[in-house]
N, C-alpha and C positions, 0 to 999 in steps of 0.2 A: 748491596750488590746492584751496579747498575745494567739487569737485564731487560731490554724493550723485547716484547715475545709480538710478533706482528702475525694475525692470522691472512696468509694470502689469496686466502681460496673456501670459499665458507663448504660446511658439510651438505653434500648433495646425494641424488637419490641411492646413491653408489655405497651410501655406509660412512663411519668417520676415516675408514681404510681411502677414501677416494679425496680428500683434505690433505693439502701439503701448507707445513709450516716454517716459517724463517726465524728464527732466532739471532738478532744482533748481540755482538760481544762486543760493541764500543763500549767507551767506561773507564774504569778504574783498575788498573792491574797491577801488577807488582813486578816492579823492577830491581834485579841486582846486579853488582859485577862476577867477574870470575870466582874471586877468591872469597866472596861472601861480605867483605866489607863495609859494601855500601847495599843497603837495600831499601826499594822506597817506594811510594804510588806511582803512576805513568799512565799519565791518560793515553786512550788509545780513539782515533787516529790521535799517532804523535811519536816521538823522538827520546833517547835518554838525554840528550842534551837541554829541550825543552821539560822531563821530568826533575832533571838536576835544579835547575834554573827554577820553577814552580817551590819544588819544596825546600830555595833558599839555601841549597847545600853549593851551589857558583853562582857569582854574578851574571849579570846579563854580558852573554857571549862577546857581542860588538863593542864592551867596552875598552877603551883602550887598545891593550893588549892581549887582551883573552883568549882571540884565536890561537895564540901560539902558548900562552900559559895553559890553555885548557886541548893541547895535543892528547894527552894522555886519556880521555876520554875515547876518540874514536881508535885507540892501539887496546884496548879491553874488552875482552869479550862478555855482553853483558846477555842476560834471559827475561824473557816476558814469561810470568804467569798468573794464570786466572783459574780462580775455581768457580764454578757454574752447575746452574742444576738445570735437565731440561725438564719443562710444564710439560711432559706428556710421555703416555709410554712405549721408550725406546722401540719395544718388541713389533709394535704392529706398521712397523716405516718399511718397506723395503729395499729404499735405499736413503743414506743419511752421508750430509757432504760436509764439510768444512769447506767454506770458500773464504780465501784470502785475495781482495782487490786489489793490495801494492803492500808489499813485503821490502823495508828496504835493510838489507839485501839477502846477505848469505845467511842461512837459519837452514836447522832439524828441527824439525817439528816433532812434538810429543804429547800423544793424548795417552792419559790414565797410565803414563811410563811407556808407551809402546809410541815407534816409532812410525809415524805416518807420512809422513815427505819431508821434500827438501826443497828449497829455494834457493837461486844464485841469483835474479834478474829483477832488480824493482820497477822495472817498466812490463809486466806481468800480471794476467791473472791465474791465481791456481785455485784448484780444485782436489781436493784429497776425498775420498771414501774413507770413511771412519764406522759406517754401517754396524763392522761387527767388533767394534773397542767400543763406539761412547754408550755409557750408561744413563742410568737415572740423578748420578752426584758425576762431575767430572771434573778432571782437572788440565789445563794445555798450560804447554812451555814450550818455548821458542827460543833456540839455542842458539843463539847470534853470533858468528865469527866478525872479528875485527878486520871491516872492509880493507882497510890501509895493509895487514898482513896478509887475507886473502891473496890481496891483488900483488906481493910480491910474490907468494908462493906459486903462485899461475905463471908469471914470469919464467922464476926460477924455472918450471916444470917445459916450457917451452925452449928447449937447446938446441932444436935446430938450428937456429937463428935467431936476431935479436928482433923487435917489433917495435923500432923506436916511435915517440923520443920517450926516454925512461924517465927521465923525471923533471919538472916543469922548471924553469925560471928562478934561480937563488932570490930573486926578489915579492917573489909569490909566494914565500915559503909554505908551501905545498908539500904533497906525498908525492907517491911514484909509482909508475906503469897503472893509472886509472885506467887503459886502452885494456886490460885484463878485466874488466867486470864491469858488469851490465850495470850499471849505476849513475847518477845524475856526475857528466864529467866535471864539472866545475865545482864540486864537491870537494873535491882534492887540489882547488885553489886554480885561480885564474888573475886574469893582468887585469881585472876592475875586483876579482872577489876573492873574502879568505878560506881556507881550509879547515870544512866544517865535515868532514867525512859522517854523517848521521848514522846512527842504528836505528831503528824502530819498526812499529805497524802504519804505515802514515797514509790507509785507506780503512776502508770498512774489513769489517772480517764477522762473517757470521754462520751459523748453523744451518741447513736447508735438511727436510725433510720430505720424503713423498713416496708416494705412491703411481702406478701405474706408467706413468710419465710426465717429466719436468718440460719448463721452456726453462733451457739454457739460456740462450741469447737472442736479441730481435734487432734489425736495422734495416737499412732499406736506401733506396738510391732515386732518384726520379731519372729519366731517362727520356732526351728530345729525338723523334723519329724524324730526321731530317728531309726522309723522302715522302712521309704523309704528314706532316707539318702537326704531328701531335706529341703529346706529352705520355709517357706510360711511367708506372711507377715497380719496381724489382724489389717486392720485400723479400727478407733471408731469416729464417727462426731456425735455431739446432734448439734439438727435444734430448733428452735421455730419457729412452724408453725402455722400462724395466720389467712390463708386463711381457710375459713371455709369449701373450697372443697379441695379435696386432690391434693397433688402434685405430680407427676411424673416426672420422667427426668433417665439421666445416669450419671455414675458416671467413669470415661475414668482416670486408673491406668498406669501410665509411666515413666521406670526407665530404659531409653536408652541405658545404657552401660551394665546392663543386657537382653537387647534384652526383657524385659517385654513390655509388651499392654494389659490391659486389660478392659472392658464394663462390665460395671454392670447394670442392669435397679432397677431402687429403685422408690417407693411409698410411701411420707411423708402422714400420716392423721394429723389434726390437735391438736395441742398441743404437748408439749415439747417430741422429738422424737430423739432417739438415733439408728443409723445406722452402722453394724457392716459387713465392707469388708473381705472376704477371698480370698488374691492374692497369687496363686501360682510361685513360682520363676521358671524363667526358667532353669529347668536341666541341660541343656546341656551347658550351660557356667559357668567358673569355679567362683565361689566366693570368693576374700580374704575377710578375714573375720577382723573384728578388733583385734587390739593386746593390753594390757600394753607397757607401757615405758620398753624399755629395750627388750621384747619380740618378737618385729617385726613391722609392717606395723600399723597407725590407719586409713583402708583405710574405706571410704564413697564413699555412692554413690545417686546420686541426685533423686528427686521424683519427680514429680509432681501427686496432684491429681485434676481432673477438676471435679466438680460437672455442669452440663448440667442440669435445668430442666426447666417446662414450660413456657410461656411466656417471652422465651428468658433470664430468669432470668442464672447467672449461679456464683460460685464460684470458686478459683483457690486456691491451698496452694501449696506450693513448700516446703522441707524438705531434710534433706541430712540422709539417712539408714546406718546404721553400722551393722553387722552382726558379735554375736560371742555368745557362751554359754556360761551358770556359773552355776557349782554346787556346794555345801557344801555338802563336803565329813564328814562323821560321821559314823564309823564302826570300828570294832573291830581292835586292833594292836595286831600282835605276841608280846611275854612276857610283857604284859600291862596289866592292867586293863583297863575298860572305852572307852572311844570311840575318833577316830582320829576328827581335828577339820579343813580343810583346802579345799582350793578355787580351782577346776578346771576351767581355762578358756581356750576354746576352746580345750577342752580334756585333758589339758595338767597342770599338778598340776604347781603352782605356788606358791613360799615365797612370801606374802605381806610386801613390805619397805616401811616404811612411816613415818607421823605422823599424829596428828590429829589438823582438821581446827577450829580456833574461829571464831567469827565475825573479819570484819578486822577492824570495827571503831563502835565506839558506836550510831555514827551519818550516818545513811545510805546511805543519799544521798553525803559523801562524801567521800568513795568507787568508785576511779573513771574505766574505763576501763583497763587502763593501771596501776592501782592498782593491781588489780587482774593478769595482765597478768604477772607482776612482779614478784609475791608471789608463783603462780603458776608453772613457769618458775623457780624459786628459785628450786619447790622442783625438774623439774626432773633434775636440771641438779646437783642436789645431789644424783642422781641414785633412788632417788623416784620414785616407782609406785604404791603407796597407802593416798587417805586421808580422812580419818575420819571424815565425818562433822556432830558434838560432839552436841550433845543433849538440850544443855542449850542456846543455840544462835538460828540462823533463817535458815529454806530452803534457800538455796542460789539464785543470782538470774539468770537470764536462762545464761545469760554470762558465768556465771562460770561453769555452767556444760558444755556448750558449748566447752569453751576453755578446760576442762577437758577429753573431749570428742577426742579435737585435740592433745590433748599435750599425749594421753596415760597415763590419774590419773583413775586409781579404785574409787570408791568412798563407802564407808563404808558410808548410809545415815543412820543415826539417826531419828526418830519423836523426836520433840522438848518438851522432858520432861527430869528434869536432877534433882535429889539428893533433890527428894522429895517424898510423897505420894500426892495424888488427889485425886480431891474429883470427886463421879459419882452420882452427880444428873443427873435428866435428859436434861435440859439445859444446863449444861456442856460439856455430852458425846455427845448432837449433836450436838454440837457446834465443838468437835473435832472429829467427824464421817464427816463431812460437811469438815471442814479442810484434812481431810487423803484421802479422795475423791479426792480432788482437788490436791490437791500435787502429789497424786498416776499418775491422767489423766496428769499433767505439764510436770512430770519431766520423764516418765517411758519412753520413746523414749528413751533415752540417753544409750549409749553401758557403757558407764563411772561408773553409778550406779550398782554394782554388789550384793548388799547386802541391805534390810530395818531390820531396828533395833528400837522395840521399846521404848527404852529410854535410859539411861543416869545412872546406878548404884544404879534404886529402886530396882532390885530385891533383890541387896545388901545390900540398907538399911533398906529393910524390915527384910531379915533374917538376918540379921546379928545386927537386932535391934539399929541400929545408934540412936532413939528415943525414948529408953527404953520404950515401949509399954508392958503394960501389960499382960501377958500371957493370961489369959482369955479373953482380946479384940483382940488378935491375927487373929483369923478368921475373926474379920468383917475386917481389914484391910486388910488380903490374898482376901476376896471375892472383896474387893474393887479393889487391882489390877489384880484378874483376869478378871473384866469385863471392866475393861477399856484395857487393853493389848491385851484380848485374844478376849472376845466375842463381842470387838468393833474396837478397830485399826483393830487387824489381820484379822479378819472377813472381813471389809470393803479392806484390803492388796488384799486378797485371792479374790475378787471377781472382785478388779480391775488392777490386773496383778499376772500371775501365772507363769511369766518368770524367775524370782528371788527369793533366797530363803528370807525370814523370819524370823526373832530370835527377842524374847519375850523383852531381854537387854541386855546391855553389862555392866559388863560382868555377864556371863548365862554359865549353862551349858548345852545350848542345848539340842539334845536329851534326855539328863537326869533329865534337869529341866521340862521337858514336861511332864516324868514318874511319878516328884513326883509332878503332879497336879501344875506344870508351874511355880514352885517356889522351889527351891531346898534349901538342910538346908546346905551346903555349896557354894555357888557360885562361891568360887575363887577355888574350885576345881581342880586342876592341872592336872586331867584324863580327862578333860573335856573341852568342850567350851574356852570361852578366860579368862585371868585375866589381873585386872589392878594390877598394885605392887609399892609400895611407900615404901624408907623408908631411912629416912633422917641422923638416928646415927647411924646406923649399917656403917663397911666399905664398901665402893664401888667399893674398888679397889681388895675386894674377891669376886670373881663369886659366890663362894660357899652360898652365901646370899639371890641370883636370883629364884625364880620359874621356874622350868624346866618344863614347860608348853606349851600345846598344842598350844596356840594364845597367843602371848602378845600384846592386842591392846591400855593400857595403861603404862607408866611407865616415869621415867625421875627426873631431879633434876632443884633448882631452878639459875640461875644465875642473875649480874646485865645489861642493855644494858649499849650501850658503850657512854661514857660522852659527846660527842656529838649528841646522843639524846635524852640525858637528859638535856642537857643546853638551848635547845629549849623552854623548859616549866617548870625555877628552875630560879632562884637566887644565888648569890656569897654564901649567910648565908646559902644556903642550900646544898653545898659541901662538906658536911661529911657524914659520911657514920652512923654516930649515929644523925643527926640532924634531927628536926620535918620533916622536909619533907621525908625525908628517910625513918622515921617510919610511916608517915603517907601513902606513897606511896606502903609501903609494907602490904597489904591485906591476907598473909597467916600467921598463927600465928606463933611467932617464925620461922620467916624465914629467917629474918637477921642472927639471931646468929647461924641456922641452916647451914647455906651456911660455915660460919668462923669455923663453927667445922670439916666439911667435910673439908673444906682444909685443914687446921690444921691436919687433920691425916697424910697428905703426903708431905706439903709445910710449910716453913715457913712463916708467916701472915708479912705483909710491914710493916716497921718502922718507917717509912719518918716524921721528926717533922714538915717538910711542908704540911699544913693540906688539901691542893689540889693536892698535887702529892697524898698523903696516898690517897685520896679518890680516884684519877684513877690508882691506882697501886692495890687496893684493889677490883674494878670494874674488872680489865686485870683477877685478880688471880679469882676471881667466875665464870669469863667462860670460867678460865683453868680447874677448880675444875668440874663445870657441862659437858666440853667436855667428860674429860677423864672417868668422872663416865655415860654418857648415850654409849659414846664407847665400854669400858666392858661389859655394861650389853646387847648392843646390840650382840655385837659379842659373847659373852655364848650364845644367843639366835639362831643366824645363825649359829654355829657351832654346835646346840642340832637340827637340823633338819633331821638331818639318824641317832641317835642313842636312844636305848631306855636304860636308865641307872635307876636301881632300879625301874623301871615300872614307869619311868616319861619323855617324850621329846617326839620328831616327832613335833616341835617346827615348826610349818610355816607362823608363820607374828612376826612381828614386828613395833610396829606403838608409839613411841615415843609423849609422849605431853609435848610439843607443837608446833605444827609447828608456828605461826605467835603470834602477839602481837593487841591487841585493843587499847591502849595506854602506853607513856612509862614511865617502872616501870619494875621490878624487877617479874619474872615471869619464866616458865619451858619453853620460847621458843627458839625457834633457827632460828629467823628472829623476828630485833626489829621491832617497829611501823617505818613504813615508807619502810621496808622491807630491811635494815642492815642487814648483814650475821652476826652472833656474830662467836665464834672461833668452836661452836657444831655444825653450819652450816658447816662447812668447812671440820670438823670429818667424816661427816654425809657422805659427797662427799668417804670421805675412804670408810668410815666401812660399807656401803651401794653398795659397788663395786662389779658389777657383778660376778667377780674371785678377790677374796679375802686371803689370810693368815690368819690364826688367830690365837696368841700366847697368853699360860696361864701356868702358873705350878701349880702343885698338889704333897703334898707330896714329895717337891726337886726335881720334876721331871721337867725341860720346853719340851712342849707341842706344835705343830703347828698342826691346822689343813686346809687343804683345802674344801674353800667352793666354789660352783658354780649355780650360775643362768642359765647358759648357757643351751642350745637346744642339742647342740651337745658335747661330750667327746673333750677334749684338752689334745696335748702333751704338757707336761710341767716340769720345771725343777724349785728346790727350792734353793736361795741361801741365806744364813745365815751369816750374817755379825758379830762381834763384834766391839764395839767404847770403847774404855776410854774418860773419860768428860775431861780429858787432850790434847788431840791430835785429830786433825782434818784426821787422817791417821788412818785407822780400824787396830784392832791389829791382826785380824784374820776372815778368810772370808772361808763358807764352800760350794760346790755346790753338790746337789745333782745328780743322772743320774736322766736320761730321764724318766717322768713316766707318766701312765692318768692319767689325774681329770677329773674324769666322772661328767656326764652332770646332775644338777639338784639333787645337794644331796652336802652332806658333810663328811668329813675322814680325817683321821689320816693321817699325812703326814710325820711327823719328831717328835721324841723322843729323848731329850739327859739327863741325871743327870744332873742340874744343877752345883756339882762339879767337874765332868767332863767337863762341858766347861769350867769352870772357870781355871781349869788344862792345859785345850786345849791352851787356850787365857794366856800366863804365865802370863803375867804381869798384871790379873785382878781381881778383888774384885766383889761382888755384889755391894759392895758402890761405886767402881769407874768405874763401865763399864755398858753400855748398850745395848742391842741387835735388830737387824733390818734385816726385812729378807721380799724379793719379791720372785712372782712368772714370767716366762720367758719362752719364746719360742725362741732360741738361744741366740742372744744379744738380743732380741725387749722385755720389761717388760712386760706383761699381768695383774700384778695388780698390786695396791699404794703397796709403802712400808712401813709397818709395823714396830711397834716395841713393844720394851717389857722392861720396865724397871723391874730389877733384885734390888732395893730397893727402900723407896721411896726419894721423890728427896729433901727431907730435911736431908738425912742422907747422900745426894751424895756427893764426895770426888776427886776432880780436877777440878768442873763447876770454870771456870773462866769467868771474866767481858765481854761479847764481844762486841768488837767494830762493828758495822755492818753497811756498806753505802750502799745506793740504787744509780745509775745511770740511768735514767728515759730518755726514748726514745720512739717516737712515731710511730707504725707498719701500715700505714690507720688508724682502726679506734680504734684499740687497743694500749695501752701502756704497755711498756718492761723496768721492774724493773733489773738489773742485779743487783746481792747482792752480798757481799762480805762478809767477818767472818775474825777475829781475831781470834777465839776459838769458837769450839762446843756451840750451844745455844739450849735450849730447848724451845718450846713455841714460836714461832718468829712469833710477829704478828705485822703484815703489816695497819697502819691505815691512813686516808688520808682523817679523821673528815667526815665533811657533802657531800664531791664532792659523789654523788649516784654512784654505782656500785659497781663487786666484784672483787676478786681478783682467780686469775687460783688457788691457794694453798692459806692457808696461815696458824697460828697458828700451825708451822709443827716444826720438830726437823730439826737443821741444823746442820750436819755432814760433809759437805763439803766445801772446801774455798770459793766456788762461786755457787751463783745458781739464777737462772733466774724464774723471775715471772712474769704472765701478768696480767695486769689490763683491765677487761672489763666494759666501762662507759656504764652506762642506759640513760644519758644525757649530752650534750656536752659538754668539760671539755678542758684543754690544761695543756702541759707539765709544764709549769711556777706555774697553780693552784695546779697541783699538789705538783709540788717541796715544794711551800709555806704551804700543807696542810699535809705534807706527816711523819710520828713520825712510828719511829718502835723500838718495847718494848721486851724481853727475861727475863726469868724468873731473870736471876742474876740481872738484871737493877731495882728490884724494893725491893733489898738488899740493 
């Protein structure tokens, strides 16, 4: 029996009556179906899916087809039980809890056969009195209904009216009405993930014990006094006090290396009591305060707070404080309409780079730590300092804000509602007023969270009618979402942190959608708030296509991952890029021939009558096609941040979807399942660079501009290369003088006619020549080099075959690719199958005879694995 008995509180002068104890039930439990069938171990945290899976009775989910062979799992209702004995006796607690951290989902709970609660909500914590059922032997069972019938029978029960959309995409084969239960919504299938509807415990669940009075919960806010230029700190502790006399004690605030100390005297009376400290920060010592990635320091600083009260009783929390402001800027712009849409942290405006987070597996508990630090880690060292965590998945778990917290991640939080309407009975809304509670108290510490957002693109499918609603039912569906957004999330936001700002959805036009009664008749509004922007047959590689838009916190194209992590969970038969599994794996509609049209405009499609090279040369070319189209449109976006053009720009985020994968499959991310850099990953590391280039023509003109993240003004200097696809020697190279690029903004840097270069450069064509131009502070580069093709590269004229060797050398604990060329390559991507890790470049133009790459491994590798693993592909190699 795997019981951990944790003592949390030693016995003080108060007797053993004055000691409270916790008893975890992670472990080992027992899981069965309905009818008795199947019965088996199940670790807890965890899933029947993941216990299936464990004890060999199905394969691994993601293979093949299994999401749809293994439907039958989430339509059964299965039971968690465990018997336990507790180390001590029952009789002398006066009160004894059951606390459950994340239930997913719907469960009756059952101690010793007696009925103790009930859960509907896995974004949730409960709390049951078991005081006067548990004994000294015990047994719990947790009666799990089948989410997917749940959630029809909620439906059914709801006749007023319907609460579309009922059921998701024939190509997602998915469930129906997930918009009925509180539950991770991509669970029941989305256009990148499949239909994993889970049952389980997939948090802690453990025993509490005590006497006199508990600390329920602790968290705390830091607080900037704008008008005495100081810092104070709002902690908030609920007690359950069960002494029927009152309690007294002090509450001793200490955060050493601000020279803080402070004493509070506090008075609990009985019953659930919430206690709210006001610590003044010492003035006179200076605070760094937290920064973003990219922007400076994320420095912390350690707490402790001691609660001291009667009877010797006493509790201790420790906590690490971060300290920085954030506002949403929303005010008028010179020659604009509408209002600006953008983030001050710590006074100082900031571009958000980013993308936006999914879940990282369908299966929660196998999310490990070092998952997360991975994906994480992926995005800053892509020059990320923004990630969206997107509506239709889960609050993440405290890890991840944690390490978001360290690593310098913004966190754009979403409430978990996504590309639906809801329904607002009453059961419902407190069921999600109870969840926004909790989430609000969890996670509102965190410097990391800068933004709550309530949903996921309903205000968009409401007005913009995604479910052709009837015009005269219109209102009750607006009343519907304004009472669940407005006079219930945000209401409950507003009362449990007023340190961040608020917005209704994404995308919204904020302040404007407020005006017309929180629901605006445009929401992709371009004067306004943020927009997402999709669109798959137009060209990508015209800017002129892009929304010149205040926030871009959605947009992006689809590509495939790379054949090594797809061959993990595929078959020989399923190597073609039209065979069942490809179509089945593919969840957005038309997104296969989606992807072959976009390249098609600029590449020519592979040939290969070898039906496994065509399908990975065809895989190479989707996430050349998706690099180069989320590049463009990112760079229109940073380069629209200082200018207003036809009263549209002041452009300040940027958040790409998708940062990460749930399983693998063909989807908008830029990091497969497993966390694979694909070649958008590697872009991202560019066109995400704090001093940047950015080249575009208009009207035969080419265009560069500079952009900068930086704090401070740089002297810097532009130089302008030209290449012919014939020669590895530039035909003509230009250097600019010395000039500023001022700090935190963007400008015109260089202007030429493009016939004029072409004049400049004699011997070049748009079809045979290509352009590449960095920024420099003497010799030392200050930003990636850039380039611009002046056609596209199906019409290019001298790309010859190149020969390209790697020489692999080991540096400690990195390895040194040195590369060679025969000829110009475009696209040179470096792969090296399953060995985990990235590479310093890759997917880049090679214009030079030789150039050195590093390989950084995530797990220990050697030169020989790699030599044996190591294939590197350029666009003409798959001619």
């Amino acid at each position: 029996m795997h019981l951990r008995l944790l003592l949390l509180l030693a016995l003080c002068g108060a007797g053993p009556a004055a000691a409270a104890f916790s008893l975890s039930l992670r472990g080992s439990w027992r899981v069965r179906s309905q009818n008795r069938s199947l019965e088996l171990p199940g670790e807890v945290p965890g899933c029947v899916h993941s216990a299936l899976f464990q004890q060999r009775l199905i394969q691994d989910p993601y293979y093949r087809f299994n999401d749809r062979n293994y439907r039958w799992i989430a339509l059964d209702n299965w039971t968690y039980s465990k018997n336990f004995v507790i180390p001590f006796d029952t009789g002398e607690w006066q009160k004894v809890n059951l606390i459950l951290e994340g239930v997913d989902t719907v469960t009756k709970v059952l101690l010793n056969g007696v009925p103790v609660g009930e859960t509907d909500n896995m974004f949730r914590r409960y709390r049951f009195d078991i005081t006067h059922v548990v004994k000294a032997v015990n047994f719990i069972e947790l009666y799990f209904q089948s989410p997917v019938i749940y959630a029809d029978q909620r439906s059914k029960a709801h006749t007023s009216y319907e609460v579309p959309p009922s059921c998701p995409p024939s190509e997602q084969e998915g469930e129906c009405h997930v918009n009925f239960i509180r539950k991770e919504q991509c669970s029941f299938s989305w256009d990148w993930g499949p239909s994993f509807p889970t049952q389980g415990i997939w948090k802690d669940v453990r025993i509490e014990a005590y006497n006199i009075c508990h600390l329920e919960s602790f968290t705390f806010s830091p607080i900037y006094d704008d008008r005495t230029q100081e810092w104070n700190l709002e902690i908030e502790s609920s007690f359950d006090v069960v002494s029927s006399k009152p309690v007294s004690g002090q509450v001793i605030v200490a955060i050493p290396k601000l020279q803080t100390r402070q004493t509070h005297g506090i008075k609990l009376q009985h019953g659930e009591r919430i206690v709210k400290l006001f610590v003044k920060i010492n003035k006179n010592i200076i605070i760094e305060p937290w920064w973003p990635h990219g922007h400076g320091n994320q420095t912390g600083y350690n707490m402790t707070v001691l609660f001291k009260l009667d009877g010797g009783l006493s509790f201790e929390k420790s906590a690490k404080v971060y300290f920085r402001t954030v506002e949403l800027i929303e005010e008028p712009i010179e020659e604009s309409s509408g209002l600006s849409f953008y983030f001050k942290i710590n006074g100082f405006p900031i571009f958000l780079k980013g993308s936006n987070w999914i879940p990282a597996d369908s299966f929660q508990d196998r999310v490990t730590s070092a998952m997360l630090r991975r994906l994480l880690k992926s995005a800053v060292d892509a020059n990320m300092n923004t990630l969206r965590v997107w509506g239709g998945g889960i609050y993440e778990q405290d890890e991840f804000y944690e390490l978001c917290d360290e690593l310098g991640i913004m966190i754009w939080q979403d409430f978990m509602f996504a590309c639906a309407l809801y329904p607002t009975d009453r059961g419902f809304v407190d069921s999600v007023r109870a969840e926004v509670a909790y989430q609000i108290m969890r996670l509102k510490s965190h410097p990391s969270i800068i933004i709550w957002s309530g949903n996921n693109e309903n205000e968009a499918a409401l007005m913009m009618n995604w479910y052709a609603i009837q015009p005269s039912d219109m209102p009750t569906y607006i009343n519907d979402y304004v009472t669940l957004y407005v006079k219930n999330i945000r209401k409950v936001v507003l009362k449990g942190d007023q340190t961040r700002p608020f917005i209704t959805s994404s995308p919204t036009n904020g302040a404007q959608s407020v005006a017309e009664g929180w629901v605006a008749k445009n929401p992709y509004d371009t004067h306004f708030g943020d927009v997402h922007f999709y669109d798959y047959t137009g060209d990508c590689w015209d800017w002129t296509i892009f929304p010149k838009a205040r926030f871009a916190s959605e947009y992006g194209y689809q590509s495939w991952p790379s054949f090594s992590t797809l061959e993990k969970v595929s078959s020989e038969e399923d190597w073609f890029y039209k065979s069942n599994f490809s179509l089945h794996r593919q969840h957005h509609a038309n997104g296969n021939s989606e992807m072959l049209h976009q390249a098609r405009l600029h590449f020519k499609l592979p040939q290969s009558a070898d039906r496994l090279r065509m399908f990975r040369d065809t895989i190479y070319l989707t996430q050349v096609m998706q690099a180069q189209c989320v590049k463009t449109e990112t760079e229109f976006y940073r380069r629209s941040r200082s200018e207003i053009v036809d009263g549209e720009g002041h452009t300040m985020g940027a958040l790409y979807w998708q940062l990460n994968d749930i399983w693998q499959a063909p989807s908008w991310s830029s990091l497969e399942y497993g966390g694979k850099w694909k070649m958008l990953h590697y872009f991202a590391r560019h066109f995400f660079a704090p001093l940047l280039p950015v080249g575009f023509e208009n009207n035969d003109v080419f265009f560069i501009y500079g952009v900068s993240d930086l704090h401070s003004d740089r002297n810097v200097t532009l130089t302008v290369r030209v290449h012919a696809w014939s020669s590895l020697e530039p035909v003509c190279s230009k250097t600019t003088k010395v000039f500023v690029m001022k700090a935190g903004g963007s400008a015109l840097i260089y202007k030429e006619p493009v016939p004029e270069l072409l004049r400049r450069c004699r011997s070049c064509t748009r079809r045979s020549c290509v352009v590449s131009f960095y920024l420099s502070t003497g010799s030392k580069p200050l930003s990636p080099t850039n380039h611009h093709f002046l056609s596209s590269l199906k019409e290019a004229e001298g790309l010859q075959k190149a020969h390209i060797t790697a020489v692999i050398s080991q540096r400690k604990d990195t390895f040194v690719f040195d590369l060679a060329t025969s000829a110009v390559a475009p696209f040179v991507w470096l792969d090296v199958g399953s060995i985990a890790g990235r590479f310093s470049d890759n997917g880049f133009l090679l214009t030079e005879k030789t150039r050195t790459v590093l390989f950084y491994p995530w797990e220990p590798t050697s030169k020989s694995e790699l030599e044996q693993s190591f294939h590197v592909t350029s666009l003409t190699d798959i001619y």
